[in-house]
C-alpha positions in Angstrom: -79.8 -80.1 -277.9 -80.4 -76.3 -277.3 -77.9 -74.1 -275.9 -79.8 -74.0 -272.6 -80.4 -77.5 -272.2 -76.6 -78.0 -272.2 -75.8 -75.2 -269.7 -78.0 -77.2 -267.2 -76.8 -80.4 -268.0 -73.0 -78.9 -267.3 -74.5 -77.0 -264.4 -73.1 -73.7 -265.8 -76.5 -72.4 -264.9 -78.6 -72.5 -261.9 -82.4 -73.5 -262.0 -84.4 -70.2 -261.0 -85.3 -70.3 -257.5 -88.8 -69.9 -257.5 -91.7 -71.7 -256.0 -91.7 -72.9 -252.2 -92.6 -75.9 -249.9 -95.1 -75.2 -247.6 -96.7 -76.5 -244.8 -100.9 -77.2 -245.5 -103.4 -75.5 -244.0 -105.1 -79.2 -244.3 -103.9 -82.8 -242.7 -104.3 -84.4 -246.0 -101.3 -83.3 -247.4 -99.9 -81.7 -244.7 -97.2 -79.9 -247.5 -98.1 -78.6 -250.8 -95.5 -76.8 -253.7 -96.8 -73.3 -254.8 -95.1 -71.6 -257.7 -93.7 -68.2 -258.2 -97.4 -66.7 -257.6 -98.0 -68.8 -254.9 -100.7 -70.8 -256.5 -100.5 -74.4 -255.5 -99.3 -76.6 -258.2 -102.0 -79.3 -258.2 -100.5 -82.0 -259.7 -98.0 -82.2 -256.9 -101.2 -81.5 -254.5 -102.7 -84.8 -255.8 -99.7 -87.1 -255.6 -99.0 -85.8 -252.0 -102.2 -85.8 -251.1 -102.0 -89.9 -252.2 -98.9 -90.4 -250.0 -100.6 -88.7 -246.6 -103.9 -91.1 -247.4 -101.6 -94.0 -247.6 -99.8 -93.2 -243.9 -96.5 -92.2 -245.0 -94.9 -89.9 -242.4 -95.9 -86.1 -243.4 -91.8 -85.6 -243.4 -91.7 -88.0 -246.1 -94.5 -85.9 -248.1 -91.9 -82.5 -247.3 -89.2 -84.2 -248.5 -91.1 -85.8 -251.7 -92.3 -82.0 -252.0 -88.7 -80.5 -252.4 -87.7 -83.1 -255.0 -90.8 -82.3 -257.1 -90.1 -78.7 -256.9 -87.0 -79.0 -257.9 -88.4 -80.9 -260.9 -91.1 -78.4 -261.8 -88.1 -75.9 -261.7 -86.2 -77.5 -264.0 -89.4 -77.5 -266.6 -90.3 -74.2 -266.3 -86.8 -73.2 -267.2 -87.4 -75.6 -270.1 -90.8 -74.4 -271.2 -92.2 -78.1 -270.4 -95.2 -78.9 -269.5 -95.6 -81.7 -267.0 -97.7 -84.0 -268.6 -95.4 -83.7 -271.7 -92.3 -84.6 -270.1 -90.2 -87.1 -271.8 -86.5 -88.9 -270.7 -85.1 -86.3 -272.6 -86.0 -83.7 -269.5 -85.0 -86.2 -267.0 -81.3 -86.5 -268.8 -80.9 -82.6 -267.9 -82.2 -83.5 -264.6 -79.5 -85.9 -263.7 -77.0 -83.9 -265.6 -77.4 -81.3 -263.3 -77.8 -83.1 -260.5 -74.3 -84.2 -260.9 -72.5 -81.1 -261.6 -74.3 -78.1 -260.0 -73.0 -77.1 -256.2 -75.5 -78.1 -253.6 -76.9 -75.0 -251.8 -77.0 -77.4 -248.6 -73.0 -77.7 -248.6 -72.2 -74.2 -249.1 -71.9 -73.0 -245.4 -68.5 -71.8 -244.0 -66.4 -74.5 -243.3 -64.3 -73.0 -240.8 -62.4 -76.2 -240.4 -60.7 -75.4 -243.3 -61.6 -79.3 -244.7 -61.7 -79.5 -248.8 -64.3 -81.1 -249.9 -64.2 -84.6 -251.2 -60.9 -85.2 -249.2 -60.6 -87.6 -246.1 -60.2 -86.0 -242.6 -57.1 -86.8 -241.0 -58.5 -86.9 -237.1 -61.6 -89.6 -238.4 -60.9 -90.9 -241.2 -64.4 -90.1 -242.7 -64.5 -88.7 -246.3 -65.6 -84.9 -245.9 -68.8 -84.3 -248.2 -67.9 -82.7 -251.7 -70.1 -79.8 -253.0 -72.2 -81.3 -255.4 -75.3 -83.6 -254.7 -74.8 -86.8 -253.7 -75.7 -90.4 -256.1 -78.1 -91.3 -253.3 -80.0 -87.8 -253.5 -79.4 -88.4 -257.7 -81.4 -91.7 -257.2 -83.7 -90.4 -254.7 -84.9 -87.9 -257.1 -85.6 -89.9 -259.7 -87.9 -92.1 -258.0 -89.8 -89.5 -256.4 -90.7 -88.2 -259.8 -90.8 -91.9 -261.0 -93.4 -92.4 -258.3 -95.4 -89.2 -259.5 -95.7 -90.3 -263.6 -96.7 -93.9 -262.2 -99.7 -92.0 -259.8 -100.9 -89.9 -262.7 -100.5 -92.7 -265.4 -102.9 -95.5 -262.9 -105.3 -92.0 -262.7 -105.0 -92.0 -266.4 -103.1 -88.4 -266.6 -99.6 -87.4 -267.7 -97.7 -89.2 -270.3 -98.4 -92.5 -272.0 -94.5 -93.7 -271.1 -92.8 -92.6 -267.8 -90.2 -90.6 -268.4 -88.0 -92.0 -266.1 -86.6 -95.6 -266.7 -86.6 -98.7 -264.7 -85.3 -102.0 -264.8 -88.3 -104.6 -264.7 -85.4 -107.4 -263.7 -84.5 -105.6 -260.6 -87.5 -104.8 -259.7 -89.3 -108.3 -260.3 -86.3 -110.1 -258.5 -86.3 -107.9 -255.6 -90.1 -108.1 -255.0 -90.5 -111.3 -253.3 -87.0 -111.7 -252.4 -86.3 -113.2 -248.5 -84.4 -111.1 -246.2 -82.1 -114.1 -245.6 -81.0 -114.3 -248.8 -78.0 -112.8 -250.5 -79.2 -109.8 -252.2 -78.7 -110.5 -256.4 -76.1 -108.5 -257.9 -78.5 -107.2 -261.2 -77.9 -104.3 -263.7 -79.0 -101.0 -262.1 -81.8 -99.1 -264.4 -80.1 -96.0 -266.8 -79.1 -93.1 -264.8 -79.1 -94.8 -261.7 -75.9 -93.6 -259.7 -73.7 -96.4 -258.5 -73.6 -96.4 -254.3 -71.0 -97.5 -252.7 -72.1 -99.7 -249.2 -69.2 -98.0 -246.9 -69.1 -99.5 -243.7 -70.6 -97.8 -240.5 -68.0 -94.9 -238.9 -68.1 -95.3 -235.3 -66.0 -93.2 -233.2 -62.8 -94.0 -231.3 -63.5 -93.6 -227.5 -60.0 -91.7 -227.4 -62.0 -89.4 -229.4 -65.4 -89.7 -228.1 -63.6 -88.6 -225.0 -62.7 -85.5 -226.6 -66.1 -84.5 -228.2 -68.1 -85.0 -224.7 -65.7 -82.3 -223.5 -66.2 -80.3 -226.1 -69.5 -79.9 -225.0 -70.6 -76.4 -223.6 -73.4 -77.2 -221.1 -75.3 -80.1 -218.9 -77.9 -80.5 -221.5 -75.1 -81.2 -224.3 -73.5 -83.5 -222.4 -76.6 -85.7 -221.5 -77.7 -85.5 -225.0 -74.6 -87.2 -226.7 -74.6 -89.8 -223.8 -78.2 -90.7 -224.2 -77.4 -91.2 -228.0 -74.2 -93.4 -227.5 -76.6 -95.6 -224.8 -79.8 -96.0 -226.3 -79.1 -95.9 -229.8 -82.0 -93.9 -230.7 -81.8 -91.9 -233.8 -81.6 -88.0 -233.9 -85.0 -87.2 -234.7 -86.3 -89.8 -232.1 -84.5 -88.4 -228.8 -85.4 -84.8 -229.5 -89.0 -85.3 -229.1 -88.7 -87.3 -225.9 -91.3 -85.5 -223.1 -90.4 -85.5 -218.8 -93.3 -88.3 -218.9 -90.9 -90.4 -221.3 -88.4 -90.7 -218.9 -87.9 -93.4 -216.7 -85.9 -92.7 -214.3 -86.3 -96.2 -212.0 -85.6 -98.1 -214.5 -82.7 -96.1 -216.7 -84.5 -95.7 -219.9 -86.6 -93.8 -222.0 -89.7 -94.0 -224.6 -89.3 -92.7 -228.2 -91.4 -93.1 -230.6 -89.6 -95.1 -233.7 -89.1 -93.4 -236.8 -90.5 -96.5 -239.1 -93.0 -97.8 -237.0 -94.1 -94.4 -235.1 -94.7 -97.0 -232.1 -93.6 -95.7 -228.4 -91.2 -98.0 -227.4 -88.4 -98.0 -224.4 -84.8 -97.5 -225.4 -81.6 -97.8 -222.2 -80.0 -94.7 -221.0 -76.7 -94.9 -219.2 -76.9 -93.5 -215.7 -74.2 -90.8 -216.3 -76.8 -89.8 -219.5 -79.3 -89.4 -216.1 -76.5 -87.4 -214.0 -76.4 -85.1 -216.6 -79.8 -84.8 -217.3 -80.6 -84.1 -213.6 -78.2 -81.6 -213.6 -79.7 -80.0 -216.5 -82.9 -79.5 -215.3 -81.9 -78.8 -211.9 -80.4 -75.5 -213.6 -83.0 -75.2 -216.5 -86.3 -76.1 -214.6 -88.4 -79.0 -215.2 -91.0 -78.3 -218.0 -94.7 -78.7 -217.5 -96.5 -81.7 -218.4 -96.7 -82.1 -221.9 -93.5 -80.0 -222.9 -90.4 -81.0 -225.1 -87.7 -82.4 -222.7 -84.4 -80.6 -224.8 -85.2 -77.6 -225.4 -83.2 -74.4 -225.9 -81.1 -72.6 -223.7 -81.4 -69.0 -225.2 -84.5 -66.7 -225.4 -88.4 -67.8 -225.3 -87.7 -71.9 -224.4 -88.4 -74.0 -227.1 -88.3 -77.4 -228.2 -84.5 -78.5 -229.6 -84.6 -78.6 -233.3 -82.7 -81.1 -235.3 -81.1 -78.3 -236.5 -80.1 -77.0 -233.7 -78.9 -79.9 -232.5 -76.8 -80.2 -235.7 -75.3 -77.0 -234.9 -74.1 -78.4 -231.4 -72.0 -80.6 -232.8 -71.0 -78.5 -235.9 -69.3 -76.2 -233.2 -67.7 -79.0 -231.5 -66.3 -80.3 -234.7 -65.1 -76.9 -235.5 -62.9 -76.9 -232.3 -61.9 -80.6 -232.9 -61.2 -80.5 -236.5 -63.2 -83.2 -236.9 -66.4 -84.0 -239.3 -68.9 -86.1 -236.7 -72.1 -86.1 -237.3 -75.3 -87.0 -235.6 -76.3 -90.7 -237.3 -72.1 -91.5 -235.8 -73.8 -91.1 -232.5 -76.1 -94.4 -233.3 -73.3 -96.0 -235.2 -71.2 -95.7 -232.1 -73.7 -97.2 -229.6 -74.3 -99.8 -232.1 -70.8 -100.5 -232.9 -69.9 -101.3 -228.8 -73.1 -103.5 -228.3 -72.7 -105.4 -231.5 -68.6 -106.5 -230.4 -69.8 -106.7 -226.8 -69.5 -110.6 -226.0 -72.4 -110.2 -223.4 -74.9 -109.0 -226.1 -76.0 -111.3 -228.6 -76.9 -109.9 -232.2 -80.8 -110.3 -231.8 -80.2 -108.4 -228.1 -78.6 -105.8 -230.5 -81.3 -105.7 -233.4 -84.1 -105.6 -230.3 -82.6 -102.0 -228.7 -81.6 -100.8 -232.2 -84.9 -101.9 -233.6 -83.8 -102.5 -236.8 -86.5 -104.7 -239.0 -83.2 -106.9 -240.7 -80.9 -108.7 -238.8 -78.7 -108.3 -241.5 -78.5 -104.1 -240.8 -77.5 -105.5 -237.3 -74.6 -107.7 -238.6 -72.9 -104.7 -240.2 -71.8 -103.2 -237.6 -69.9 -107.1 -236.4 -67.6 -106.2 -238.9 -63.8 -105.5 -237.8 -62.7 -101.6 -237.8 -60.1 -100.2 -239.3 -58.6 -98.2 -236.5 -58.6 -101.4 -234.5 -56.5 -103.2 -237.3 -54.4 -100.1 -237.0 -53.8 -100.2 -233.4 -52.7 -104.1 -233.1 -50.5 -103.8 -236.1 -48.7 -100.9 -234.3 -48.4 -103.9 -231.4 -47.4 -105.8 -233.3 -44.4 -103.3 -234.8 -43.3 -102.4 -231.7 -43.4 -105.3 -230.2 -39.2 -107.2 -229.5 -38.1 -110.0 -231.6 -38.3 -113.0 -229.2 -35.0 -114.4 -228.6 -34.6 -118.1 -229.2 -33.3 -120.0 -226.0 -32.1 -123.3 -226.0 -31.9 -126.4 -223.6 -29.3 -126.8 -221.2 -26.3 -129.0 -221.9 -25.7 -128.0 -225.6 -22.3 -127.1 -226.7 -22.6 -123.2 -228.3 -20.6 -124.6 -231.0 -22.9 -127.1 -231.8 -25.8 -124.7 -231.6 -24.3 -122.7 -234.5 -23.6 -125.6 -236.5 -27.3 -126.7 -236.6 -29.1 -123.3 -236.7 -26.9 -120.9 -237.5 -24.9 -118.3 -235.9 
């Protein structure tokens, strides 16, 4: 192995930043990769190109783009041409996957919060500094996906460099939903991912985050969440025609499906909201409904939105993030005894009932709370019948 090979592996060096993701002057792929001369690397045109004709959503093709850039990196560090990639370069891949820093988790944590500890206020495991198995395993079948699209168009090399097991794959393929998924050997350098349960938050501390908040608009955001269940993404690109104020609910349009459909808002998520644009204005037809508070007004980015609660938690000392929102709301339906699970998997619009069923399961902090109860809780005294002499008593039970 050369010397450079090794570094990367051990993530003493960095892969040259070079080459960019960007958006497509054309629908079809709406991203493309350029290189360090801003030439567009074609092979990664084609296999995007393939996604977006096969209705994938164009932030799927932006996300596909970053993990194949990050793989092109990687060979023209090596000297490596694409098409001559073996398993050999995907070792270094992994290798470095799993020890470089991610330049995602660098930020200042003002919070003061190690990474890869648990915070003490939630209980949730703060995020460490390197890249996570999912992205590991995320990565490799992206680039998976691109050998196997040039190998059917009869390009790139005669063996994909990435491996796969043919067991899991053929047992998984026409497997029910029903059923118990199969516990079956994961393929080589697959990351092992651990199912942790969903991390709803306490309403002692959901109390404290809504008043955290800074403004109306906050407020009604993180109460539409907890009621409808909607995901992040799916809220902020609600219009004023989506909202439906008679009836207490509003239409988003669903990640998977990308069909408008009407999710519940609570009415003090509506109070709020009234209040917000009471202050803000009502935007024109056709306008975002969130949208910022500071300069030109634009629509509320995920990002931004991010930041919101990045804020709150720095205040709190807690590490919430925006997908707790959803596993709160869905978290109090699921253990409400007026809801039945099917009610639940119909507002959440999950496509298994099983995802629904997770969040049945019994919380921690719950367990926590009835065994203090139960701590603090007096010893019963025994009492006895009338009538019975006290010696007597002590004879037979003991004194």
């Amino acid at each position: 192995m050369s010397e450079l090979r090794r570094q990367l592996m051990e993530g003493q060096v960095d892969c040259d930043r070079i080459g960019a993701v960007s958006a497509a002057e054309t629908r079809f792929p709406p991203y493309v990769v350029v290189d360090h001369a801003g030439a567009e690397v074609e092979p990664i045109t084609q296999y995007l190109r393939d996604l977006a004709l096969s209705d994938v959503s164009p932030l799927t093709c932006r996300s596909y783009g970053y993990d194949l850039l990050r793989w092109f990196r990687l060979l023209w560090m090596l000297d490596v041409e694409w098409d001559r990639a073996t398993g050999s370069e995907v070792d270094v891949l992994v290798g470095w996957l799993k020890s470089a820093p991610n330049p995602q988790r660098q930020r200042l944590r003002r919070s003061g919060s190690v990474p890869g500890t648990v915070n003490a206020r939630t209980g949730k495991p703060v995020l460490g500094e390197g890249y996570s198995p999912r992205t590991i395993n995320h990565a490799l079948s992206v680039v998976h996906g691109f050998y196997a699209f040039h190998a059917h168009c009869g390009r790139g090399p005669v063996v994909n460099p990435v491996p796969s097991s043919r067991s899991r794959r053929s047992a998984l393929a026409h497997r029910s939903p029903l059923e118990v998924t199969p516990q079956i050997r994961r393929a080589r350098l697959r990351q092992r991912v651990v199912q942790a349960p969903p991390r709803a938050i306490p309403d002692a501390l959901w109390d404290e985050l809504v008043a955290a908040m800074t403004c109306d608009r906050d407020r009604a955001l993180l109460l539409a969440y907890v009621s409808s269940g909607a995901r992040a993404s799916e809220l902020l690109g609600v219009g004023v025609a989506d909202v439906d104020w008679a009836a207490s609910q509003m239409y988003v349009t669903s990640k998977g499906t990308r069909i408008r459909q009407p999710v519940p808002v609570s009415a003090e998520a509506l109070r709020y909201l009234a209040k917000y644009l009471d202050a803000d204005g009502i935007p024109a037809a056709g306008e975002p409904l969130w949208r910022t508070r500071r300069g030109d007004k634009r629509a509320l980015s995920y990002w931004a939105m991010r930041r919101v609660l990045q804020r709150a938690n720095d205040t709190l000392g807690t590490n919430w993030t925006l997908h707790d929102l959803r596993h709160t709301a869905a978290t109090r339906m699921a253990n409400d005894p007026g809801l039945t699970l099917t009610d639940v998997q119909a507002v959440l619009r999950h496509a298994s009932i099983e995802t629904t069923g997770r969040y049945t399961a019994v919380r921690v902090e719950d367990i926590f709370d009835k065994l203090q109860e139960h701590y603090n809780r007096p010893r019963p005294t025994p009492a006895y019948s009338a009538g019975y002499a006290e010696e007597d008593i002590k004879a037979v039970f003991g004194g």
